[in-house]
Each structure stands twice: as structure tokens, then as C-alpha cells.
PALUM-62358 format. One record per residue: residue number from 1; chain; x, y, z of N, C-alpha, C in turn. Coordinates in steps of 0.001 Angstrom, whole numbers, plus 500000, padded with zeros to 6 digits. Example, Ala and Ser with C-alpha at 12.3 -4.5 7.8 and 13.67 -1.06 7.14 Angstrom:
# residues 2
n|chain|neast|nnorth|nup|caeast|canorth|caup|ceast|cnorth|cup
1|A|513190|494310|507800|512300|495500|507800|513200|496700|507800
2|A|512850|497750|507080|513670|498940|507140|512900|500030|507870
# end
This chain:
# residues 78
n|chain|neast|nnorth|nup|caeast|canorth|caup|ceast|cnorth|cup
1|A|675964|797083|600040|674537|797290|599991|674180|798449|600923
2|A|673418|799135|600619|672854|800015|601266|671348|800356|601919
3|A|671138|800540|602798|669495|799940|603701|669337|801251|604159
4|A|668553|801755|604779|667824|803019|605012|668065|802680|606434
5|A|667887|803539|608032|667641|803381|609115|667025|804496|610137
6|A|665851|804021|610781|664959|804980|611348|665345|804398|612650
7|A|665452|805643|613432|666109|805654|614913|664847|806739|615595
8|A|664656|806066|616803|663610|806755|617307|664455|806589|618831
9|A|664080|807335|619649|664334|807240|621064|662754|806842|621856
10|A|663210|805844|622813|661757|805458|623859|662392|806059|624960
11|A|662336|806626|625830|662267|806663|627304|664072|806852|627134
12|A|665235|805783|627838|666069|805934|627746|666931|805157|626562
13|A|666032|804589|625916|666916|803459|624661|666204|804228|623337
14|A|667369|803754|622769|667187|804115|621473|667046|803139|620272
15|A|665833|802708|619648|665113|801931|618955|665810|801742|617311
16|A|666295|801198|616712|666833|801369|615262|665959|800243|614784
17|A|665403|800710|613288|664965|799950|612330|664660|799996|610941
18|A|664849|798826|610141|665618|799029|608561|663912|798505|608355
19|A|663453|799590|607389|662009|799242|607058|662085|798125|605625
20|A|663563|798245|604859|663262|797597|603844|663374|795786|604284
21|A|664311|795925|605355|663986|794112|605309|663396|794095|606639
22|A|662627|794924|607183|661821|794895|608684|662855|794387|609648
23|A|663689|794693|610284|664439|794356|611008|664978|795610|611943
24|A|665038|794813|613182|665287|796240|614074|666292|795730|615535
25|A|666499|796898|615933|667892|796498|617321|667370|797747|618373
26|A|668214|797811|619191|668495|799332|620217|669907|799413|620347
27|A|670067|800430|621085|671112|800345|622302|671051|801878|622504
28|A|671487|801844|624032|671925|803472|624656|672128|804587|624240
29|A|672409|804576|623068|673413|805653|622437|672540|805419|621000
30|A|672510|806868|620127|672111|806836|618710|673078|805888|618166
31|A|674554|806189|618139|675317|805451|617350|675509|803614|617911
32|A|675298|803121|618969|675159|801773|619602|674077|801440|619246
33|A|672967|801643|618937|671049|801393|618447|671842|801233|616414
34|A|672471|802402|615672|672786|802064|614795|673620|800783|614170
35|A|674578|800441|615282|676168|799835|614788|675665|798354|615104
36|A|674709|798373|616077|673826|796745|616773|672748|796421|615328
37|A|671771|797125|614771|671334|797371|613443|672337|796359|612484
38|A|672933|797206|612153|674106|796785|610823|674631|795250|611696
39|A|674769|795129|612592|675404|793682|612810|673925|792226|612714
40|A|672796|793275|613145|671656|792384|612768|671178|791908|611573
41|A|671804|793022|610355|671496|792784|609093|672324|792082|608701
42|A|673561|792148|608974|674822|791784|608531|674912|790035|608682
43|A|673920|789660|610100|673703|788729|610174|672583|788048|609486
44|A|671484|788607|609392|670556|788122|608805|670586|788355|607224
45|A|671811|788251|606941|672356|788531|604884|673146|787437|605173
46|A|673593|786969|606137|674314|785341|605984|673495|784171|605845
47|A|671808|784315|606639|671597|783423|605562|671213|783004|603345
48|A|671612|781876|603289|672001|781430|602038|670588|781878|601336
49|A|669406|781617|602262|667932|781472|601391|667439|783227|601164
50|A|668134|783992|602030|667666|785143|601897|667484|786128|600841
51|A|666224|786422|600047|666212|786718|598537|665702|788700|598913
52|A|666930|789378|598608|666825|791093|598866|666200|791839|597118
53|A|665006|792381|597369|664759|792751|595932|665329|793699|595787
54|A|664842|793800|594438|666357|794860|593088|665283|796069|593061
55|A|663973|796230|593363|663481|797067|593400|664129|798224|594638
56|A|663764|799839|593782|664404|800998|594669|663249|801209|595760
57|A|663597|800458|597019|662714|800539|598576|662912|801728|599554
58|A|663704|802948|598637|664002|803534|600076|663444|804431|600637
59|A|663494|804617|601761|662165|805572|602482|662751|806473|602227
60|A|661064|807137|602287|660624|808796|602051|660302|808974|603560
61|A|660810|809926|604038|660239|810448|605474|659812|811822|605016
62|A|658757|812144|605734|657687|813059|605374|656866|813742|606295
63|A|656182|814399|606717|655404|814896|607736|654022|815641|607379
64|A|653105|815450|608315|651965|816207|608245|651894|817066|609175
65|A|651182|818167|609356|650511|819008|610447|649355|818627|610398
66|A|648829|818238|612097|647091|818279|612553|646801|819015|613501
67|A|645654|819750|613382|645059|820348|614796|645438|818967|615933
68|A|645157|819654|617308|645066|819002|618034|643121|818438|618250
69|A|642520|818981|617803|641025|819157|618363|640517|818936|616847
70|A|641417|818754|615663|640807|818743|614705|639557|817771|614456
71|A|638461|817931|613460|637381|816750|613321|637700|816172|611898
72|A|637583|815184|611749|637426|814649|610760|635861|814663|610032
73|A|636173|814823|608411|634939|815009|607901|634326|813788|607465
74|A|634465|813041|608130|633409|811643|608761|632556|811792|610053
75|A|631621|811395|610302|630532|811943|611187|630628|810567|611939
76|A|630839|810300|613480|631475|809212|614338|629936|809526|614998
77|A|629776|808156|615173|627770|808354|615956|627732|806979|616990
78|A|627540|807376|618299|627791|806233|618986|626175|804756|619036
# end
């Protein structure tokens, strides 16, 4: 099976997480945050009740550009 994985760094750890079955780990290292991941899934596919859909889930990563100072064309009124 194959799962998608988004790795982000916080501060000194590195955050891993599989958006299709919401599940996530760390560790120190890009590849230790990944390999802790796969043993979390790996575990959480042993249980018996766990139903993985047949639908194609896999992320699109994508990006926008924004001003920093940009306004939105909604009018905010306190």
C-alpha cells in the first residue's frame, strides 16, 4: 500500500503526517520522523476493524503567493 507523507520541521523535531488516514509521528532526523510514520501506520493497519478506502486520496501540494499587507476584498468593521 502506498500513503502520501508531509514532513514539516518545528524548532528542532521533525513532524511526519499521512493526511489520508490522519495519522502522524516525529523524530530528529527527516528520515527517523519518516521510518516512526510507517511503523505507526503499519501498526494502526493491524487492526482487524480498520476499513482503508479504494478511492484515489493522494495529496496535491500546491502553493499560493500573498502580499504581506495585502487586503482582502471584504470590508472588516469593528
Amino acid at each position: 500500500m502506498h500513503f502520501d507523507v508531509v514532513i514539516t520541521k518545528e524548532d528542532d523535531i521533525y513532524s511526519s503526517w499521512c493526511p489520508q488516514l490522519d495519522i502522524a509521528s516525529s523524530g530528529k532526523t527527516i528520515e527517523e520522523a519518516k521510518n516512526n510514520l510507517q511503523e505507526a501506520i503499519e501498526l494502526y493497519l493491524e487492526d482487524e476493524d480498520v476499513v482503508i478506502s479504494k478511492n484515489d486520496t493522494s495529496l496535491t501540494l500546491t502553493s499560493v503567493e500573498v502580499s504581506k499587507n495585502a487586503r482582502t476584498a471584504r470590508s472588516f468593521r469593528a
